[in-house]
N, C-alpha and C positions, 0 to 999 in steps of 0.2 A: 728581138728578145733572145731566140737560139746565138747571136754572137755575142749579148751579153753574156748569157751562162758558159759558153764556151771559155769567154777569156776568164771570167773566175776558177773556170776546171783546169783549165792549163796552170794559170798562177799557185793554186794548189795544190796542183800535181808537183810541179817544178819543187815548192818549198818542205814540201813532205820528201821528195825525193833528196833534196839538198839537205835536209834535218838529217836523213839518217845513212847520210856518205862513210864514207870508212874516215874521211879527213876531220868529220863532223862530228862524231861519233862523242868525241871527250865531252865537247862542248855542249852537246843535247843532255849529255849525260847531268851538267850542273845545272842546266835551264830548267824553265818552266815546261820544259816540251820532253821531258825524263820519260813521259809515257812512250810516244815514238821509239826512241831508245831502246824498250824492253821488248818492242812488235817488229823490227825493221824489216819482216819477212810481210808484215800486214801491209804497214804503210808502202811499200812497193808495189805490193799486186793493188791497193786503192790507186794508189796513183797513177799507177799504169792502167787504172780501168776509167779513173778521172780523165787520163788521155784520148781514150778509145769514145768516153761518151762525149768528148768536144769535135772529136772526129766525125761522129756521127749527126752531130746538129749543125756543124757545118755543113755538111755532105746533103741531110734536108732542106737546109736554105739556100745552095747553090745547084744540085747536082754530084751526081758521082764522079768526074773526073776535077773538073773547077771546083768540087768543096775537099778533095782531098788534096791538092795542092795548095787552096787557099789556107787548108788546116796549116801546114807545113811555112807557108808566105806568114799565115800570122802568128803563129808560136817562135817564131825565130828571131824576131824583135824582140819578143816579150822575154823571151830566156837574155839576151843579151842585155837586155835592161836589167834583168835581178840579178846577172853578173857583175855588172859593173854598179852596182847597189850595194850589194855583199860584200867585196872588195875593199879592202880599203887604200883607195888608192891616193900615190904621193910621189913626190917627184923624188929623182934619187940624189942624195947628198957626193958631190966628189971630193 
């Protein structure tokens, strides 16, 4: 169960962090997510505190050195997934 909740706090964290980038910023601005927008100092420290408590339940269900590596082994797929999710990617025309 602590690595379900874990990967939900990571996913969360990740898209809150990526709603209120500098790059992002126009675009939250016209979405549904305006609120982030007006906080980006909140939405930061939550999601940086959504990271810390994925940290910490992994770190209960494996240990202190094996759950802080496995944090690190398992957020780094997942970011790489919501990159290349986000993206839109395409072959380039010559």
């Amino acid at each position: 169960m602590n690595i379900l909740f874990s990967f939900l706090f990571i996913l969360c964290a990740v898209y809150g962090l990526y709603r209120v980038s500098e790059k992002q910023m126009k675009k939250t601005l016209q979405s549904k997510w305006v609120l982030l927008a007006h906080h980006p100092q909140i939405v930061r420290v939550i999601s940086l505190l959504l990271l810390v408590i994925a940290t910490v339940l992994i770190i209960q269900e494996d240990g202190y050195s094996i759950g802080f590596v496995s944090f690190l082994v398992f957020s780094s797929p997942l970011i790489f997934i919501f990159i290349l999710y986000i993206n839109q990617l395409s072959t380039k025309q010559k």
